[in-house]
N, C-alpha and C positions, 0 to 999 in steps of 0.2 A: 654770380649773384648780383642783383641791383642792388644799385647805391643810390638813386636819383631815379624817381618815377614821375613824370606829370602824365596826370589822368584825361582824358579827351571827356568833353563835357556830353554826356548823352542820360537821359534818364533811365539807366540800369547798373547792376554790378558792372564797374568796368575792370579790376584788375587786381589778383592777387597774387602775390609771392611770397618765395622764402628769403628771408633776409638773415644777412651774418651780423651778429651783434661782437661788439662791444657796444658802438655809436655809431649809431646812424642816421639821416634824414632824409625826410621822402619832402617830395615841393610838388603841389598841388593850385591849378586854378578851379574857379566854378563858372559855369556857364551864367553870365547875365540874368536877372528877376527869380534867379533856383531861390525856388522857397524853404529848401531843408536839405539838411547832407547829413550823415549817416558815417560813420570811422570807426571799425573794428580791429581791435589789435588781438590776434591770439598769440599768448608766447608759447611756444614748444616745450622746452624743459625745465629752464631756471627763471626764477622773478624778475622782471626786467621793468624800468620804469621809463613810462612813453608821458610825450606832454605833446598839445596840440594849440598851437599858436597863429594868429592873423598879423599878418607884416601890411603893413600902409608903408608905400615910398611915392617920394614928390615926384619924383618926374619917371616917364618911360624911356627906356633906351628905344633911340632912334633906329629903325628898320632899316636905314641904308649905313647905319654904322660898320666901318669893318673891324672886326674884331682881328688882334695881333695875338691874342691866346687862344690855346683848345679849351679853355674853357666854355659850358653851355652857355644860352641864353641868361634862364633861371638862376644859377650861377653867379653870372656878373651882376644881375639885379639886386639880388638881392641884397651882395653888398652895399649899393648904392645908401643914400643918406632916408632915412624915415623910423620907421614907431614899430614896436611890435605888442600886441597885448596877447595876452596868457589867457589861453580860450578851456582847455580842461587838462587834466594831469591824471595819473593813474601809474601805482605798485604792485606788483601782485604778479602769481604764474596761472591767475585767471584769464578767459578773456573777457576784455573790457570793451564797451560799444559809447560813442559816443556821438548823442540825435540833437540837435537843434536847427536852428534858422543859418545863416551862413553872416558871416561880418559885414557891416553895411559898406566899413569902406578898407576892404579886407584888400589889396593889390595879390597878394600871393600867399599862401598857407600853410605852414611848416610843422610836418610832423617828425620830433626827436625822440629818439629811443635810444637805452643805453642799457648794456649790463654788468652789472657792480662785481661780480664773479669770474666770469670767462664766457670765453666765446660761443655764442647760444645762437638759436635761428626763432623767429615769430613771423608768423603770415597778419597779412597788409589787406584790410579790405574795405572800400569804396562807396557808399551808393551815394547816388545827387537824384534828390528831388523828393516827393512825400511819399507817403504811403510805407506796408513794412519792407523790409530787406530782403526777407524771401530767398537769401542764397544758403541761412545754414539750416540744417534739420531742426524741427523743433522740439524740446525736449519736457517729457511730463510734468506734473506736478513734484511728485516724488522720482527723482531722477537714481534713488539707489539698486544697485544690485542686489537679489536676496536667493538664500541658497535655500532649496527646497530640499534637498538632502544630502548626505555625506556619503561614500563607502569606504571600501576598501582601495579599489583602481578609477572612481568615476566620482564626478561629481556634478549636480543636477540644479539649474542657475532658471532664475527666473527674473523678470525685470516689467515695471510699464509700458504700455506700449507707444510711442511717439507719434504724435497727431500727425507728423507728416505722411507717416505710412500707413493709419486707420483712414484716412481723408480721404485718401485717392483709389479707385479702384485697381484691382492687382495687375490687369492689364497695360494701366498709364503708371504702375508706380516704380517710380527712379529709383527708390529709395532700398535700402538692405542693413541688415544689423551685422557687425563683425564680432566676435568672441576672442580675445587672444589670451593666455593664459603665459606665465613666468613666474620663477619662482623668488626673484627678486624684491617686485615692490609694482603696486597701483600707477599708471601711468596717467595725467591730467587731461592728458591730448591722444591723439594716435600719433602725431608727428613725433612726440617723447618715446612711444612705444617704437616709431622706425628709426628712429636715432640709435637708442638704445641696442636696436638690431643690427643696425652699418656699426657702431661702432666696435658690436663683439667679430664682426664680419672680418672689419680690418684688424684686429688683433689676432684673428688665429690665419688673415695672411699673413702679417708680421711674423707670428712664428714662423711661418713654413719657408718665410725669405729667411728665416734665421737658421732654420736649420741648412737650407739650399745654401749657405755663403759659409757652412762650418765644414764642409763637406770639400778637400781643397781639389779632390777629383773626381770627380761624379762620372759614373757612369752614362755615358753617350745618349741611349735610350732614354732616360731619367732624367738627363740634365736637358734634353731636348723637350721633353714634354712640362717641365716644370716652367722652363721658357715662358711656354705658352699661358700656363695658368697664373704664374705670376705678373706677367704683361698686364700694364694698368688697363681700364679701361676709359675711353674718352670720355671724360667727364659733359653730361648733359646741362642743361640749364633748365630749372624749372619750368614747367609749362605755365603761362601767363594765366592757365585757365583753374590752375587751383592743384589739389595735390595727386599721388600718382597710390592707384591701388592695385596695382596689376602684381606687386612682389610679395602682397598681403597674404599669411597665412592662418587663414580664419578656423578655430575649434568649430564653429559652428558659424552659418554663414545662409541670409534669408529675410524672412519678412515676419518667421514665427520669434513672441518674443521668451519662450522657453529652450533650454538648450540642456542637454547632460553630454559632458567632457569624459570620455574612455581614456581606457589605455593608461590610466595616470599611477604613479607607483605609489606602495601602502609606507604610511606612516608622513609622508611629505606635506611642505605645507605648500600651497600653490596663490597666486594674485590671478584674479579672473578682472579683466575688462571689459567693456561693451560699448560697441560703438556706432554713432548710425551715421550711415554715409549715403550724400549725396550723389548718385553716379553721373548727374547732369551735370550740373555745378560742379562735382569734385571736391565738395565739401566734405565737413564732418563735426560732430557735436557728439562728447564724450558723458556715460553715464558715471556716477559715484562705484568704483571698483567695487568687488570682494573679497574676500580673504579665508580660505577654506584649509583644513588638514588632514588630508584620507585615514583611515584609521590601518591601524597597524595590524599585521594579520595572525589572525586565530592562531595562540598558542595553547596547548594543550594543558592542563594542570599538572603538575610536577607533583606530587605526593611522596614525603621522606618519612620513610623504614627504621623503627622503632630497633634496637637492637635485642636481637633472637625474637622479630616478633613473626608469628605466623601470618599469613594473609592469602585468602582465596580472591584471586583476581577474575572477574568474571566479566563476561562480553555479552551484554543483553540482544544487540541483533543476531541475530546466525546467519552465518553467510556473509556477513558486512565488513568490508574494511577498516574496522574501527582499533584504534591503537591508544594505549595509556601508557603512564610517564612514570616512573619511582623513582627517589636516591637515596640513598644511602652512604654514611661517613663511619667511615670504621675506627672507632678505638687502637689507642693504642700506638707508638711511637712507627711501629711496623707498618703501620696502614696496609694489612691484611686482610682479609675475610674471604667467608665461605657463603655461595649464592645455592639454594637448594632449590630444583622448579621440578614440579610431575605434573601434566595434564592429565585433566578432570571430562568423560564423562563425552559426549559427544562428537564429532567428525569433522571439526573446522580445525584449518590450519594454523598453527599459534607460531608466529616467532619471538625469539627473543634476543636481541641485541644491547652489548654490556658497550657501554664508552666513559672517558673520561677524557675533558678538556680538547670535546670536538674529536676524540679522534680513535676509532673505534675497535676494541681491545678483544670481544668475543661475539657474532654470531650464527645462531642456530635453530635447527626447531626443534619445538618443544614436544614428546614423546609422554605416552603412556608410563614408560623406565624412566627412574629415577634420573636427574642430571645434576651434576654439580660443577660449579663454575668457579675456580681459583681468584681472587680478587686481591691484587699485591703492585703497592708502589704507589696510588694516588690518592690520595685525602678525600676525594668523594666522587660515587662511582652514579652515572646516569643509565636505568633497567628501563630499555624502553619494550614494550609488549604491541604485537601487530597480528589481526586476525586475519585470513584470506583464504577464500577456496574450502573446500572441506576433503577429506581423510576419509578412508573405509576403519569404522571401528569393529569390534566384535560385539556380537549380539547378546545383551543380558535379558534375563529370564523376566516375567514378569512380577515378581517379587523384589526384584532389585529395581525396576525400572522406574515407582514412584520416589526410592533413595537416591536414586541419581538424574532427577529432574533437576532439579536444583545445578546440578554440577555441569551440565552442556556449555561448554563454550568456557570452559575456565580453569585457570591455574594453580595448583597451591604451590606458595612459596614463601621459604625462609633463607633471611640472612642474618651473619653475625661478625661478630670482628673474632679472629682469630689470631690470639692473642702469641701462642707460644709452638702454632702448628705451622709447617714447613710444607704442606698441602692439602692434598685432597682427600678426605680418610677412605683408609679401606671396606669393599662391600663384600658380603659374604659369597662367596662361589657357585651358589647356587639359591635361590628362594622357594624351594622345594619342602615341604614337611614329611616327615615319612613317619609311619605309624605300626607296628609290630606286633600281628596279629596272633602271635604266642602268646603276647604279653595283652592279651587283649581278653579282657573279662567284664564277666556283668554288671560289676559296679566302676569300674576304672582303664584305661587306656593306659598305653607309653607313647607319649612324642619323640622327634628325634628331629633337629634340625642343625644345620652347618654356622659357626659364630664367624666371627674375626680374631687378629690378631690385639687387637685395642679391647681393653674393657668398656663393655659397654652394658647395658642393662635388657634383658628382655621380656615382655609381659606377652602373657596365652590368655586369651579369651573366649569361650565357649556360648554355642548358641545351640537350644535344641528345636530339632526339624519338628515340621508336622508329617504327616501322611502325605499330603499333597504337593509340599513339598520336596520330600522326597525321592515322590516317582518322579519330581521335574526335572531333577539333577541336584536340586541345592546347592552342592558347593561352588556350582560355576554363577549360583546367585550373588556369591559372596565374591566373587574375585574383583574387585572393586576396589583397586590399590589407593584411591585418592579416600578412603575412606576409614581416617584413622582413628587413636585409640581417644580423640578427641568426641568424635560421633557415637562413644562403644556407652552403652549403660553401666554404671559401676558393679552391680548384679551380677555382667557376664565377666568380668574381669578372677581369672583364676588364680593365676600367681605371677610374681615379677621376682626376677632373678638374675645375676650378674655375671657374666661368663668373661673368661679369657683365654685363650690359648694363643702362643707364639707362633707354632707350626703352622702354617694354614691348613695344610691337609689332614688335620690331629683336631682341628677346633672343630669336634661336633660335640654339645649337648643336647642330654635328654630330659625330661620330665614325666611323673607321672600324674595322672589329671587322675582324681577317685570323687565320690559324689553324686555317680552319673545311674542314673537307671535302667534296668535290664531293655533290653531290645527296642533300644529308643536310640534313635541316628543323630548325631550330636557335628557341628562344623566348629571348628578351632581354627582359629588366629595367631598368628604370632606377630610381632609387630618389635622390630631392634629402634631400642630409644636411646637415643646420644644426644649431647652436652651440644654437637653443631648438627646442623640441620633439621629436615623436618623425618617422621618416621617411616620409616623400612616397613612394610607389609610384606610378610612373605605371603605365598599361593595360598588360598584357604582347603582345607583338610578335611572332609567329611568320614566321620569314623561311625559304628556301629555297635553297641556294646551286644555281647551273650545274652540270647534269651536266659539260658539254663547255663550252669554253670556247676 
């Protein structure tokens, strides 16, 4: 790095470098009758304060003097006996430019720099004579960055455009904007932004010499090639001619002054810079950063499940992969329950996956047949629901068909905390009804269908056919298991009654249904209602009473 510049007196930029701070000074002459001189300090990272001074000394050192030290010219003079006056000053991690005439009886020109912090670097630049400077980019009125939109992975950056790059045509123009982007903090310079790169550069070599030296025998292969990558490399010296952009890794990079950054992750915050670089000169002139936070990504709505509450989950596209969220906390020191799901109606594939605390405890898909799901051991349980593809369902009649429009694409389900049961309750053996045509006459039938071991409650429902009806088949109108004593009119409802049996093979009840009228074709329901889940439809039963009797 220089420590000691004199500049050759010609009327242009003569020379810029990177300089190491604490304290430094640069010794400068001007060429004879220079009407103006021109002194830009840019610092790179930290504040640093530069003052610039004119030395008057009485006499010159004689040119045949031999000098007995390696000391320079400059050097020795300046020690000699004379005046110095304090020509301009300046604090700050901006850069500072400083234009006037040149000292009338100025012998040598000393610029001092110093940084009150630590070791920092600031570029050094020159011009002699009138007119403007012409070596950095010039930069708009409103030099900030502004963010024309947010997303998810991108974010979309716009800025004014810099007279240096509107002026010239694209042919002759030097000139390119840089974008770099970190998630750190707004850099002043680019030489802050390349600083801040060498020095993560050398720290994750530092690791890798730290782990290569913990290592007390490395294998051959390994230790031969680390060799290599850890070998320093020969340190360069600035180029006289300004800074070096060849290692620059530009988000966006050109002469447009809009830019949208990819690839970026959801919910981060990011610092965008922008910079326009001289590629003649090797300059650079820095916009007012951004500061931007992708948004974090689409979560679904989470909806928590009322205890024993019913709910028909329904998927308005068909065919769409659309998936909803429930939870549910169960009661009770057991943290038990019971999850009940039957699908409803239509040919799309329904999944359902039970988890708790990430990590996933049941799934399966969702069927026409009843399903029940054990839920035991965690304080709240996440039901997530996923539609995809579609199922061959069976074909209902057209009398069912407006009843279960509504129902395509949807599931009913209940849950409940289970508070003193050890499982999953038992289902009847068959959901068959069977009806006893001995016992079959003109005003009344027999039912007959198979219970459980648990008491539980059963209610028959009655509907009477038309004509049309029932040449269609009717009762395969009614086989519509999602369609319970909830959807029933109070009218059809015919009796409710409480069965038990131990045996399983012994638990059949009957009933008799009277009320009905001669030769009129009548469909019966039966429908097992319990304390957990939602209700059991058995097969619907199409009976026929006696004309004559």
């Amino acid at each position: 790095m220089l420590s000691l510049l004199t500049f050759p007196v010609k009327n242009e930029p003569r020379s810029c470098g990177y300089l190491l701070l604490p304290d430094r000074r640069l010794y400068f002459t001007l060429k004879k009758k220079t009407s103006a001189m021109l002194v830009t300090v840019s610092p790179c990272t930290l504040p640093i304060e530069w003052s610039l001074a004119a030395r008057t000394l009485k006499d010159k050192p004689l040119k045949s003097l031999q000098w007995i030290t390696k000391k320079s010219t400059p050097e020795v003079w300046w020690r000699g006996p004379g005046t110095e006056e304090k020509i301009h000053s300046f604090t700050g991690d901006t850069a500072d430019t400083y234009n006037g005439p040149p000292h009338p009886h100025a012998s040598v020109y000393i610029l001092r720099m110093c940084s009150k912090q630590q070791t920092s670097r600031a570029t050094v630049f020159l011009h002699e004579g009138p007119g403007p400077l012409g070596i950095f980019p010039l930069m708009p009125a409103d030099p900030q960055v502004h963010t024309l939109g947010v997303g998810m992975t991108s974010v979309t950056l716009s800025w004014a455009p810099s007279a240096s790059i509107t002026s010239l045509p694209k042919s002759k123009n030097g000139y390119d904007y840089c974008v770099l982007i970190n998630s750190l903090q707004n850099y002043p310079s680019l030489c802050a932004a390349k600083e801040r790169k060498q020095r993560e550069k050398d720290q994750n070599q530092g690791k890798k010499e730290k782990k290569r030296q913990a290592t007390p025998w490395p294998i051959l292969k390994e230790w031969w090639w680390e060799q290599w990558d850890s070998y320093p490399e020969t340190p360069s010296l600035p180029s006289s001619l300004g800074e070096d952009f060849n290692d620059l890794q530009c988000a966006c990079q050109g002469t447009e002054n809009v830019c949208t950054v990819s690839e970026l992750l959801p919910d981060t915050s990011y610092y965008f810079d922008v910079f326009v670089i001289d590629k003649v000169n090797r300059t650079s002139a820095a916009y007012k950063g951004a500061f931007a936070r992708t948004h974090e990504e689409a979560q679904a709505a989470v909806v928590p499940l009322r205890e024993g509450e019913l709910r028909w989950v329904s998927f308005q596209d068909s065919g769409s992969n659309s998936q909803q969220f429930f939870s549910f906390r169960p009661r009770g020191w057991k943290q038990s329950g019971l999850l009940t799901l039957q699908r409803c109606g239509g040919g799309e594939k329904i999944k359902v996956t039970v988890s708790s605390k990430g990590q996933v405890l049941n799934s399966q898909g969702v069927g026409t047949d009843l399903i029940h799901i054990w839920l035991q051991g965690s304080p709240s349980y996440l039901i997530h629901f996923q539609q995809g593809g579609t199922t061959t369902s069976p074909v209902t009649s057209l009398t069912d068909a407006a009843r279960l429009e509504s129902l395509k694409a949807s599931v009913k389900m209940q849950v409940s905390s289970a508070f003193h049961r050890r499982g999953v309750p038992s289902l009847p053996s068959t959901l068959q009804i069977k009806s006893f045509n001995r016992l079959r006459g003109c005003n009344s039938v027999t039912l007959a269908w198979m219970g459980t071991e648990e008491r539980s409650l059963y209610c028959v429902y009655r509907r009477k056919l038309s004509s049309f009806d029932e040449e269609a088949g009717g009762a395969s109108a009614l086989n519509a298991p999602c369609l319970g004593p909830e959807s029933r009119s109070d009218t059809e409802r015919v009796l409710c009654k409480y069965f038990q049996e131990l045996n399983p093979r012994r638990a059949v009840t009957t009933a008799v249904i009277g009320g009905l009228e001669p030769g009129m074709a009548y469909v019966f329901d039966v429908y097992l209602m319990r304390r957990w889940g939602i209700p059991i439809k058995y097969v619907s039963k199409m009976v026929k009473t006696r004309k004559e009797c």
